[in-house]
GUTIGU-785655 format. One line per 10 residues: number of its first residue (from 1); for each residue x, y, z of C-alpha. Coordinates in Angstrom, 1 decimal. Layout:
<rs>
NUM> X Y Z  ... $
</rs>
This chain:
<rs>
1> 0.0 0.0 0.0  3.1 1.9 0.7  4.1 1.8 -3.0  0.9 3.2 -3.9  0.8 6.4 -1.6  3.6 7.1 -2.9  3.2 7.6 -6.3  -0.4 8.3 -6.0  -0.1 11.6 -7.6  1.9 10.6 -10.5 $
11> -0.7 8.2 -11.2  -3.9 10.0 -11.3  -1.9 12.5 -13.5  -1.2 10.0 -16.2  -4.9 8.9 -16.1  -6.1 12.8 -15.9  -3.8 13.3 -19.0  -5.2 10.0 -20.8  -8.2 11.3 -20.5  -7.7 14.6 -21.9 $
21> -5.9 13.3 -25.0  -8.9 10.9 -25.7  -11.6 14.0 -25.0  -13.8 12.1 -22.5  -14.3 15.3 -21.3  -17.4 14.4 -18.9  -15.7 11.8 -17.6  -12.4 14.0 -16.6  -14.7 16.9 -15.1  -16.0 13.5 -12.6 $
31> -12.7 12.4 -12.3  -11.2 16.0 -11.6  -13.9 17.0 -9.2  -14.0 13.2 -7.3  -9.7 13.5 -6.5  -10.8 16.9 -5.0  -13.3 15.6 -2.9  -11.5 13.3 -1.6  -8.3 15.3 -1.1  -6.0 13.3 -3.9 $
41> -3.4 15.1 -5.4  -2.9 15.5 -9.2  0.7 15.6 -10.3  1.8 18.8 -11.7  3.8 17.2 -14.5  0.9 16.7 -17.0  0.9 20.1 -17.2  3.9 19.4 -19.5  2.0 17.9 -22.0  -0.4 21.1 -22.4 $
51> 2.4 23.6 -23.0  3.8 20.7 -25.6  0.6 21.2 -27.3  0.5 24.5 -27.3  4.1 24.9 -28.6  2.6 22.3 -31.7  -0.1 24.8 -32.3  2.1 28.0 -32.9  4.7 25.2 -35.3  1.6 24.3 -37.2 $
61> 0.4 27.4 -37.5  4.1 29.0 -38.8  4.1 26.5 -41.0  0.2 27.1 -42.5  1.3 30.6 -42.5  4.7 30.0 -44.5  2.4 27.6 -46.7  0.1 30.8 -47.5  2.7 33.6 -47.7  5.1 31.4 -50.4 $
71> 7.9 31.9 -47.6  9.7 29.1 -48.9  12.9 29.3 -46.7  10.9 29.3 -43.4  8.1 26.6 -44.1  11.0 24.3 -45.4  13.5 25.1 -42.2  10.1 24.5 -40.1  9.1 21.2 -42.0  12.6 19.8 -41.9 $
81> 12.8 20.7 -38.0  9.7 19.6 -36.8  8.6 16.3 -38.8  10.5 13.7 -37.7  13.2 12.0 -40.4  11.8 9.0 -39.9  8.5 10.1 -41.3  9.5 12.5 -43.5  12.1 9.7 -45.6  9.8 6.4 -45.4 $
91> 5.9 7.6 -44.9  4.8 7.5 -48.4  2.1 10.1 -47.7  4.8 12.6 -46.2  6.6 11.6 -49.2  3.6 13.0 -51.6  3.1 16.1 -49.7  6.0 17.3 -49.7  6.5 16.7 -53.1  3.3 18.7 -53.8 $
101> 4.5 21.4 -51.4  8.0 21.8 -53.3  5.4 22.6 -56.9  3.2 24.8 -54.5  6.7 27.0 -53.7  7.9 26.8 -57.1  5.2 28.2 -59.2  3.9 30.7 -56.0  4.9 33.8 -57.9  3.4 32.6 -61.0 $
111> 0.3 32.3 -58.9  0.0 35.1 -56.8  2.3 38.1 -58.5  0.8 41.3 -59.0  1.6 41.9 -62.4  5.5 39.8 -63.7  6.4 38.0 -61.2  10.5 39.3 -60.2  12.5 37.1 -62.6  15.3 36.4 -60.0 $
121> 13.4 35.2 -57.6  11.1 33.1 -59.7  14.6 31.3 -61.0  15.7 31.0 -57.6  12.8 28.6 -56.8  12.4 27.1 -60.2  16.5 25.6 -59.4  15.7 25.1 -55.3  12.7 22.7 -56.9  15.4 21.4 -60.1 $
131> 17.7 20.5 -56.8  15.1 18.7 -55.0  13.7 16.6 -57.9  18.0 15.6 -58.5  18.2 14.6 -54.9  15.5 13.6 -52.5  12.6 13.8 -54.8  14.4 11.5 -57.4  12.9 8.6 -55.0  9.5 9.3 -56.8 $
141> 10.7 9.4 -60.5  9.4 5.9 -61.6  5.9 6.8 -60.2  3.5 7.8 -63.0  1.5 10.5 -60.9  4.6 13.0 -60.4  6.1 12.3 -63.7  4.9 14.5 -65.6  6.6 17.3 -62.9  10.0 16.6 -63.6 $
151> 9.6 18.4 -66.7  8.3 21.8 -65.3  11.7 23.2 -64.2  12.3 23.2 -68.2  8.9 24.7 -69.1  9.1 28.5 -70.2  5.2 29.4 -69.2  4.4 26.3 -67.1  0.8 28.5 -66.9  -0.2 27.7 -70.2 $
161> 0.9 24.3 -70.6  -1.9 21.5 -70.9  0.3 19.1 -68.6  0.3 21.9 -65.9  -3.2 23.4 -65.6  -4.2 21.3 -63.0  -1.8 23.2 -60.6  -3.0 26.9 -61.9  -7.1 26.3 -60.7  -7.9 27.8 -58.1 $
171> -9.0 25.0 -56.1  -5.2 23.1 -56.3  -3.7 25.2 -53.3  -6.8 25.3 -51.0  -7.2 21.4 -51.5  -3.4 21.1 -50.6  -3.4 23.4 -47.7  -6.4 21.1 -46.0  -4.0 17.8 -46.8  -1.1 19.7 -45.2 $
181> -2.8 21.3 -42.0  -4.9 17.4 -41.5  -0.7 16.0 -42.0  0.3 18.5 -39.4  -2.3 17.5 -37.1  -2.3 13.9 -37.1  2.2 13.8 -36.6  1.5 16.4 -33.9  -1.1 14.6 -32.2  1.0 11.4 -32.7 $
191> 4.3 13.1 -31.1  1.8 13.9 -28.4  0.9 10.4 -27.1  0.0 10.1 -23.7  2.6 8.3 -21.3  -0.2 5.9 -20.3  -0.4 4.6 -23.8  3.2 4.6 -24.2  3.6 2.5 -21.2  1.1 0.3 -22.5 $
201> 2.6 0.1 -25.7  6.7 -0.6 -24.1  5.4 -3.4 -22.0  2.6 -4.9 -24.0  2.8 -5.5 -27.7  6.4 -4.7 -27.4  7.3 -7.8 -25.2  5.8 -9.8 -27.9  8.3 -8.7 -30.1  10.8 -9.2 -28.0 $
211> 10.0 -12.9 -27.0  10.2 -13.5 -30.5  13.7 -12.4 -30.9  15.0 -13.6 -27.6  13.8 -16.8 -29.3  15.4 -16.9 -32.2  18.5 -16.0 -30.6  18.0 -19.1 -28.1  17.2 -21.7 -31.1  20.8 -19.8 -32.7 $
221> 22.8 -20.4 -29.3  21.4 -23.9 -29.5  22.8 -24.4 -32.5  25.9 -22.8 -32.6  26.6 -24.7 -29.1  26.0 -28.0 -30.9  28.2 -27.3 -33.5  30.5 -26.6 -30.8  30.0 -29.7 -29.1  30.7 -32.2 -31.5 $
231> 34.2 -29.9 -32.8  35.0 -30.8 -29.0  34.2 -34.2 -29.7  36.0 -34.2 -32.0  38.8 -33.2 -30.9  38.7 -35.1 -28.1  38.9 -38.1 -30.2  41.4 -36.8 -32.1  43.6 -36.4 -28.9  43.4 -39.9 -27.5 $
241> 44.1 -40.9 -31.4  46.8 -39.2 -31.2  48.2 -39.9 -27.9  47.7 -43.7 -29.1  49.6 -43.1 -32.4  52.5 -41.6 -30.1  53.0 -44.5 -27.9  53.0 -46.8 -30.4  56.1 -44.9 -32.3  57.8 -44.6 -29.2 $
251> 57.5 -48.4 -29.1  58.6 -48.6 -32.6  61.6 -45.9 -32.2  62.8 -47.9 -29.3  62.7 -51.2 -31.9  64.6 -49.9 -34.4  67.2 -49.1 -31.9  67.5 -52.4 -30.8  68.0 -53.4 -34.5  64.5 -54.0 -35.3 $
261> 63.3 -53.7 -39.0  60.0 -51.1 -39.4  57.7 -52.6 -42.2  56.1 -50.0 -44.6  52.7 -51.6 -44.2  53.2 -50.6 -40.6  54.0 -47.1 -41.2  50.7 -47.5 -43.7  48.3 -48.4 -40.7  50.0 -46.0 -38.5 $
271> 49.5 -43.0 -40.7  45.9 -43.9 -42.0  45.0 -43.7 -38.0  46.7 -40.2 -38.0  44.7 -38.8 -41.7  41.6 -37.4 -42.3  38.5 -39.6 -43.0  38.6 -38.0 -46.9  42.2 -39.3 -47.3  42.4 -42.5 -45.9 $
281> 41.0 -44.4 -48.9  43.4 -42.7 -51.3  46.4 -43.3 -49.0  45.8 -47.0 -48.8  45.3 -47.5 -52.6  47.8 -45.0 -54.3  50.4 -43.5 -51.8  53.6 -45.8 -51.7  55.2 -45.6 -48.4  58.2 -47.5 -49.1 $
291> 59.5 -43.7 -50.9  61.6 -41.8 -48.6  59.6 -38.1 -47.2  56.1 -39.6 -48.3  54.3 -39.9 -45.2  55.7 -36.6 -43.4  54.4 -34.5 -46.4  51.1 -36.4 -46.8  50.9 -35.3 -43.0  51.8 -31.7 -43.2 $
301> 49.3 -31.8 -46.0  46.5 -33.4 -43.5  46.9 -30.6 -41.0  45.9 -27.7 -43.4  42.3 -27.4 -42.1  39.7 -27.7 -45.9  38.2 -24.5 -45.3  41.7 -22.5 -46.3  43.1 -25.2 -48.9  40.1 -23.2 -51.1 $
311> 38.2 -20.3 -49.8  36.3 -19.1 -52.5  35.6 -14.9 -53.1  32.5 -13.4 -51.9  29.8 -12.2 -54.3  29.9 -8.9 -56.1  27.8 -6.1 -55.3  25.9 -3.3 -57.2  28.1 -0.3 -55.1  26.4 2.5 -56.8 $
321> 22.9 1.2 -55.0  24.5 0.7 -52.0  25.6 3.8 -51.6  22.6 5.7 -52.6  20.6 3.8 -49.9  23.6 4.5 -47.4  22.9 8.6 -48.2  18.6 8.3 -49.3  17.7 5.1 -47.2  16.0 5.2 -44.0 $
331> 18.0 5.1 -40.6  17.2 1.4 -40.1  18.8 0.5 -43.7  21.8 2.7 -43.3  22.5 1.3 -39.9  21.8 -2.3 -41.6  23.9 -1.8 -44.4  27.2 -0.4 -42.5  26.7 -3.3 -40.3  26.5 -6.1 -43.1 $
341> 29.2 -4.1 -44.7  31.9 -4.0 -41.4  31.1 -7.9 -41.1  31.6 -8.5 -44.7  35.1 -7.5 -44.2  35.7 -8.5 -40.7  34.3 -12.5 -41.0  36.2 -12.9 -44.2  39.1 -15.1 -44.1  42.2 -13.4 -43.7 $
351> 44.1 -13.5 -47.5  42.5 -13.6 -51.0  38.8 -13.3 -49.9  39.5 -10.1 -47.2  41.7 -8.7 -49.2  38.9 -9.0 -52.5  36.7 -7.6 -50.0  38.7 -4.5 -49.0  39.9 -3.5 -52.7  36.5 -3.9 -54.1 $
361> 35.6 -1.0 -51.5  38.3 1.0 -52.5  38.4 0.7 -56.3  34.3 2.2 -55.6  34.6 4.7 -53.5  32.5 3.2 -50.6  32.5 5.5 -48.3  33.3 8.6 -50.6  37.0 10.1 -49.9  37.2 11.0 -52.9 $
371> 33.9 12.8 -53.8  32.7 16.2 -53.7  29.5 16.5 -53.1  27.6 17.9 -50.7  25.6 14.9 -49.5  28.3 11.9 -49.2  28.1 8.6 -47.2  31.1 10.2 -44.8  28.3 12.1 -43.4  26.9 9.1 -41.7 $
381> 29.5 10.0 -38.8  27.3 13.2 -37.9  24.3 11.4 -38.8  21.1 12.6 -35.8  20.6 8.4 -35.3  23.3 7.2 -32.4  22.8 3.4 -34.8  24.1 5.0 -37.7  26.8 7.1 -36.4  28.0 4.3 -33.9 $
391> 27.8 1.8 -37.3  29.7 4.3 -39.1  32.3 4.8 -37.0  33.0 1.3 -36.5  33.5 0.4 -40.4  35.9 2.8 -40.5  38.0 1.5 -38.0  37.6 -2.0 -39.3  38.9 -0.4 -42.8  42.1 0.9 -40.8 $
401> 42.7 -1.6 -39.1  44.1 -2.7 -42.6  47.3 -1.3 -43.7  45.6 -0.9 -47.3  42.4 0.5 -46.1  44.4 3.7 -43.6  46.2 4.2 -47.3  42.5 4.6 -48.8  41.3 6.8 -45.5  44.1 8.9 -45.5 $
411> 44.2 10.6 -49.1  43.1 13.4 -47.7  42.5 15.1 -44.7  38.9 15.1 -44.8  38.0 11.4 -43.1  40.7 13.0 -40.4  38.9 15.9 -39.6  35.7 14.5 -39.5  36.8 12.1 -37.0  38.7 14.6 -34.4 $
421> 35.1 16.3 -35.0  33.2 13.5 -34.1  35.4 12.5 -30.8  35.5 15.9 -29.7  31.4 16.0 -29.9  30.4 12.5 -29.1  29.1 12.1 -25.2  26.4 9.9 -25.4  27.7 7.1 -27.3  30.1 4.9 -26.0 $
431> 31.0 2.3 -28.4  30.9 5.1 -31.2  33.9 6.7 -29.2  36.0 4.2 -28.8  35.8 2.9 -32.6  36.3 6.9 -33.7  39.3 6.6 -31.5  40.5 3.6 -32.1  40.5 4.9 -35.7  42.5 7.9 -34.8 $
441> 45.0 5.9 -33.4  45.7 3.1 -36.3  45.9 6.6 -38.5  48.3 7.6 -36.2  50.9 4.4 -37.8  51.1 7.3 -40.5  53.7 10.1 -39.7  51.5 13.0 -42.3  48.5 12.3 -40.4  50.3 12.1 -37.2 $
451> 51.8 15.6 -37.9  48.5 17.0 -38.6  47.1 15.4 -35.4  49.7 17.2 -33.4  48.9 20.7 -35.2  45.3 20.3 -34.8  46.4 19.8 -30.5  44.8 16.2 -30.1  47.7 16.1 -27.9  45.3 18.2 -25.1 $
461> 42.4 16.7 -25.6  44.1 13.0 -24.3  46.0 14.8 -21.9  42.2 16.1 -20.9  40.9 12.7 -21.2  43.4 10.6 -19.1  43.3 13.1 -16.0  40.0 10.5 -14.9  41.3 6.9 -16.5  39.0 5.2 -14.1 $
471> 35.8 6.7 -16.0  37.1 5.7 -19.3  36.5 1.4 -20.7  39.4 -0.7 -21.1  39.3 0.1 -24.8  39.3 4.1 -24.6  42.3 4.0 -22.2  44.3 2.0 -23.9  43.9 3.0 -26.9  43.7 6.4 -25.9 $
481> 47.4 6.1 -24.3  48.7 4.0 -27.0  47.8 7.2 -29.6  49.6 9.6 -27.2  53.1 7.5 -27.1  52.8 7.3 -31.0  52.1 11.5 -30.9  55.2 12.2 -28.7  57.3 9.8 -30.6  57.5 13.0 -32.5 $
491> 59.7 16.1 -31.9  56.7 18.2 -32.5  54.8 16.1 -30.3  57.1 16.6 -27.4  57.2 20.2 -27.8  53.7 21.0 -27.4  53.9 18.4 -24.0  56.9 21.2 -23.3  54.3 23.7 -23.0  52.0 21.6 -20.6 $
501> 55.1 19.4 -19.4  53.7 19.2 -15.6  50.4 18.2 -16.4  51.5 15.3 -18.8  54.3 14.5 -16.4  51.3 14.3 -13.6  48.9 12.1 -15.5  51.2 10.0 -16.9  53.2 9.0 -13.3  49.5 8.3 -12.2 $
511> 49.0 5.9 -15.5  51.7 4.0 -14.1  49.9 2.1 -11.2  46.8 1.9 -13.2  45.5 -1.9 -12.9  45.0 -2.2 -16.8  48.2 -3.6 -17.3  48.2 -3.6 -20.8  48.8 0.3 -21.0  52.1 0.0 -19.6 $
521> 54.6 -0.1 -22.5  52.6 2.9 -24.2  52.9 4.8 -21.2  56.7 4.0 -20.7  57.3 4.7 -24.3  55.4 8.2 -24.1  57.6 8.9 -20.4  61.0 8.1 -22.4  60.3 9.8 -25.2  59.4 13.2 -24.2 $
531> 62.3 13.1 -21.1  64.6 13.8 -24.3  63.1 16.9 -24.3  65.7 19.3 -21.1  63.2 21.0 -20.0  60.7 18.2 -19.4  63.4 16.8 -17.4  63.9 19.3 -15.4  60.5 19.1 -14.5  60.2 15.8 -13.9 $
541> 63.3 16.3 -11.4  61.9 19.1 -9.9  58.8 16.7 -9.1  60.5 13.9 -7.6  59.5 11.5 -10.9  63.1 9.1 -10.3  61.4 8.1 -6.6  58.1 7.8 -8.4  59.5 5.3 -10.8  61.8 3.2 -8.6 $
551> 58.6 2.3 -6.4  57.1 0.3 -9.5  60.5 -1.2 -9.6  59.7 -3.0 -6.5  56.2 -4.0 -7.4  56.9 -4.6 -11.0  57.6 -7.6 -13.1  60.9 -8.0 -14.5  60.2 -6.4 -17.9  58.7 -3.5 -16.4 $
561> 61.3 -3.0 -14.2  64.2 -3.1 -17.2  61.9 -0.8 -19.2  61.7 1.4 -15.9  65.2 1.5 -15.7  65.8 2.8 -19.1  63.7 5.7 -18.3  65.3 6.2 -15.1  68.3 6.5 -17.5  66.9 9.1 -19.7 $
571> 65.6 11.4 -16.4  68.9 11.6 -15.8  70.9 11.9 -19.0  72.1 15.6 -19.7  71.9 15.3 -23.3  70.3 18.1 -25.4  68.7 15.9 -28.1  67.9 12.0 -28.3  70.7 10.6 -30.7  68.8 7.2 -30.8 $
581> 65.4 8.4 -32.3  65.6 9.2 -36.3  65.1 12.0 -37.9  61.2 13.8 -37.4  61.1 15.9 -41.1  61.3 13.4 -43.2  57.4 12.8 -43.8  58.2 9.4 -45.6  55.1 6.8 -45.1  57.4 3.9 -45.0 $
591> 57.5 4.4 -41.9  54.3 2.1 -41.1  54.1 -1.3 -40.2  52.2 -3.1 -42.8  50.5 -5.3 -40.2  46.4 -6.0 -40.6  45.3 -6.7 -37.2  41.1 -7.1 -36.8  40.0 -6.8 -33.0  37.4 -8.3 -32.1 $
601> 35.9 -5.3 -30.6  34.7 -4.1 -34.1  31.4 -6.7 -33.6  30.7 -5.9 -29.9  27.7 -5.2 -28.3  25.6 -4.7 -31.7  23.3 -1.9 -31.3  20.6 -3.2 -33.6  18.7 -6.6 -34.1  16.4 -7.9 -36.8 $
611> 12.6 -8.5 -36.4  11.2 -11.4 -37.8  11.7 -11.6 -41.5  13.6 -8.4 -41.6  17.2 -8.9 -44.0  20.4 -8.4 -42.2  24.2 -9.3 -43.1  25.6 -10.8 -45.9  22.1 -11.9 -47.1  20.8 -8.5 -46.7 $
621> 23.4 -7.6 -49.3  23.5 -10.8 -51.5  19.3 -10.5 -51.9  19.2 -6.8 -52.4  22.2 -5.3 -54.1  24.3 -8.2 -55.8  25.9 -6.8 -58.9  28.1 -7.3 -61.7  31.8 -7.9 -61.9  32.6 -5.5 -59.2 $
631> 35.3 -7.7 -57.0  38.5 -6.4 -58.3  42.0 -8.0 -57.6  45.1 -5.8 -56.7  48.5 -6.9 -55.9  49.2 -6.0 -51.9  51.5 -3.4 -51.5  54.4 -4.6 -49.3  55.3 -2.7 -46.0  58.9 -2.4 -44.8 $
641> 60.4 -5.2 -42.8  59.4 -4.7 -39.2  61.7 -3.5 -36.8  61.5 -6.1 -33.9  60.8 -5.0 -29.8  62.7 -6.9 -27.7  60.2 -6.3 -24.4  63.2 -4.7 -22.3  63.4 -1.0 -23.7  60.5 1.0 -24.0 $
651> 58.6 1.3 -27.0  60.4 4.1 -30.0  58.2 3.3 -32.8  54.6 3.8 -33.6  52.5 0.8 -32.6  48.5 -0.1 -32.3  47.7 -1.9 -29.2  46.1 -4.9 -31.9  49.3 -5.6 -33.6  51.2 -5.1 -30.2 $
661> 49.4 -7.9 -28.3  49.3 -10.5 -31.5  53.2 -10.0 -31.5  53.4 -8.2 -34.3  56.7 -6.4 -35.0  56.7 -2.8 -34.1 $
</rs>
């Protein structure tokens, strides 16, 4: 009963504000004057809803009012700000109207003009409708009713033309304005909706739903986790076979030393236990095992596993649809199609198929670099839907996490820019910051795009950001720390951590006993490299940094501790420059490690699921935009031979935390 007192009020306001939205106004004068009586309070909050309608009255009425005085600039800013995107790019009806509404606008002064209409203006909105029907309103070009009004940009005196006087009665723009204002009504009436209903809505047919998918994902599990249980039995087997085969050659080993003669149908039996099922009747009938070398190739040859003796290339696709749906599609599709597109390239088997996969986006321009337009798929990263700017960012990182696909990002500065944008903005979204970062800093593996991170002072903003590490995921910090060492690897680096030197010094010596252990060699690397610079030293002096560090000797493992001492070193060298480190003005891009490492964070945590008989993934794009010939092969452009880190100095190269935990050289 407790519970109920207590949100009483908040109740009897969602069933007084259900009540006005439905009109039973009879029955909310009872209800009102009953709670009175009886001395129940009505909560305040509904008010909300009545100043939310009242705002939608004065937007509907601008917008009636733009409609009537042709202002074309304001109904349009009004329109575009008001009815949602989702209505406005998929409702079919929103779709017509506003196609009408565009005609209405264009031919205004035509209409209404006391005497010539002025010629400059008139142009002006005969090429603002020319633009529309090019880009959004091309969507209704196959449809017979509006073609006819794709040829009345081109029309000297649309007035007189038979195909056109339809829209010069006088009872066209009163019939439209009734459509528009009954539009206007029913979307404001629907953004309206009562929390009652919406409650009702969340928790009752939406469970439905959502039983369904938690079911389909259970019969998936199920099958995945049988799949996975006879591999393990498999293997199982496999092991005791093999432990079996073992014994018996140690038997036979110990034979032959005792001078005991090995048959080769022996060998024969042995080795048929140790093949594959699919080679067993081919090695008894054709393989002679009396030849020197025959059974240990016919082995080596066993052990290749079948799916990468051939791994055949993945379907073409029609690119130029793709990326028209990716700019004119609905939220829900773009989001869909970056995802099918990141796991096209991120399932695919390392080799021929990825690398197929990865040059047939480049070769078409997937996410246009090189175009200059002002709508582009690039703009997906400052897309309104979190889905399609969280999808976005993480295809781009799974391109650079390719040494070919950072070649193709980095062209020009543009994809960089638009990515310190979008880290600098995005607050709400997790996931889409750490794959825009994680971006940043496989770019930063390229010395002209680290130089222009440095100018543009991304070097502050991680500063910034690492003050509070314990706020920031696993993935952020280390990857976040990881781009920092690869900045200050550079002299211009080091110099703008001069200017801020006892701030960097500060959050870095706190970085140190951080329990993610895995940032440890970027943050060593970053400490060594920018103590080359005298006056950092002296700070770090000043500051007491060689007592700081000799505590993590004693709690440190051995590695740390060499790498500590190193630095130690450094702190305490009088040098002016560091001899060791190479040359920073040579902008040379061999510098990069030609390493493709793909995380597996790229496919966490997906944002988006699809309903029942909704297309997703590779089918999505196999059903809907397969095309022609578009796979196209290009010989793989060969990196420099890596330098290798030998784990006891700290780190004087650029490295991504990927490639540095797989052991790649760095």
């Amino acid at each position: 009963m407790g519970d109920i007192l207590a949100h009483e009020s908040e109740l009897l306001g969602l069933v007084k504000e259900y009540l006005d939205f439905v009109e039973f106004e009879d029955t909310l004068k009872t209800f009102s004057k009953e709670c009175k009586v009886k001395g129940k309070p009505l909560s305040k909050a509904v008010g909300g809803s009545i100043k939310k309608d009242c705002k939608s009255l004065i937007v509907q009425k601008d917008l009636v009012a733009a409609f009537d005085s042709g202002d074309q600039k304001l109904f349009f800013d009004l329109w575009e700000g008001h009815v949602p995107s989702s209505i406005r790019d998929t409702d079919s009806l929103a779709q017509k109207l506003e196609f009408y509404l565009h005609i209405h606008f264009a031919i205004y002064l035509l209409k209404y003009s006391v005497g010539s209409p002025d010629k400059q203006e008139l142009d002006e909105r005969i090429s603002y409708f020319k633009t529309y029907l090019e880009t959004k309103g091309a969507a209704l070009s196959q449809t017979t009713e509006f073609l006819p009004f794709y040829a009345l940009p081109f029309v000297p005196n649309p007035m007189v033309h038979p195909s056109f006087k339809e829209l010069f009665q006088d009872s066209w723009t009163p019939e439209l304005k009734l459509k528009l204002e009954k539009f206007l009504a029913l979307i404001f009436k629907a953004n309206n909706t009562p929390k009652l209903l919406t409650i009702y809505k969340e928790n009752g047919q939406n469970s439905k739903e959502m039983l369904q998918q938690l079911h389909q994902q259970l019969v998936e599990a199920e099958r995945r986790a049988m799949t996975y249980l006879k591999r393990y039995n498999k293997i199982q087997a496999d092991y005791h076979n093999l432990i079996g085969v073992t014994a018996e050659l140690v038997d036979s080993l110990e034979a032959t030393v005792s001078g005991k003669m090995i048959t080769p149908e022996y060998l024969q039996s042995v080795c048929v236990r140790l093949f594959s099922n699919q080679m067993r009747q081919s090695l008894a009938h054709s393989v002679d095992f009396t030849r020197p070398g025959t059974a240990s190739t016919m082995l080596r040859a066993s052990l290749v596993p079948e799916k990468l003796k051939d791994v055949p290339l993945l379907p073409s696709l029609d690119y130029e649809k793709l990326k028209k749906d990716l700019i004119w599609g609905s939220d829900r599709l773009k989001a869909f199609l970056l995802q099918a597109l990141r796991w096209r390239l991120t399932t695919s088997h390392p080799g021929e198929q990825r690398e197929t996969v990865l040059q047939a986006y480049i070769s078409n321009d997937l996410l246009d670099c090189h175009s200059h337009n002002q709508r582009s798929v690039l703009q997906l990263l400052h897309s309104k839907s979190e889905a399609v700017r969280q999808y976005m960012a993480r295809l781009i990182n799974a391109l650079a996490s390719l040494a070919e696909g950072r070649l193709y990002l980095a062209q020009n500065n543009k994809v960089l820019r638009m990515l310190e944008g979008r880290l600098k903005e995005e607050d709400k979204d997790v996931i889409t910051r750490e794959n825009v970062l994680g971006a940043l800093q496989k770019f930063s593996l390229r010395r002209p795009l680290q130089t222009a991170m440095i100018r543009d002072g991304l070097i502050f903003w991680l500063i910034d950001l690492l003050k509070d590490p314990d706020c920031l995921s696993d993935y952020t910090l280390e990857y976040s720390v990881a781009l920092l060492m690869n900045l200050c690897l550079r002299s211009a680096g080091k110099n703008m951590c001069a200017k801020v030197a006892g701030l960097v010094l500060k959050v870095l010596s706190d970085l140190l006993g951080h329990e993610n252990h895995e940032i440890q060699p970027y943050v060593n690397g970053a400490l060594y490299s920018i103590l080359s610079i005298p006056s950092i030293r002296e700070e770090a002096r000043a500051m007491g940094m060689e007592d700081i560090l000799r505590c993590f000797i004693k709690e440190g493992s051995a590695e740390m501790t060499r790498q500590i001492e190193f630095i130690i070193k450094q702190l305490n060298s009088e040098d002016l420059l560091d001899g060791v480190l190479e040359s920073d003005d040579d902008e040379d891009e061999d510098d990069e490690e030609d390493h493709d490492i793909m995380e597996a964070d790229l496919d966490k945590d997906e944002l988006i699921q699809p309903q029942l008989g909704e297309l997703s993934g590779e089918k999505l794009l196999t059903t809907e935009y397969l095309g022609i010939m578009t796979n196209t092969g290009k010989a793989r452009r060969k990196g420099p031979p890596g330098v290798q880190w030998s784990g006891d100095e700290p780190l004087r190269r650029p490295v991504t935390p990927g490639g540095h935990r797989t052991g790649c050289p760095v």
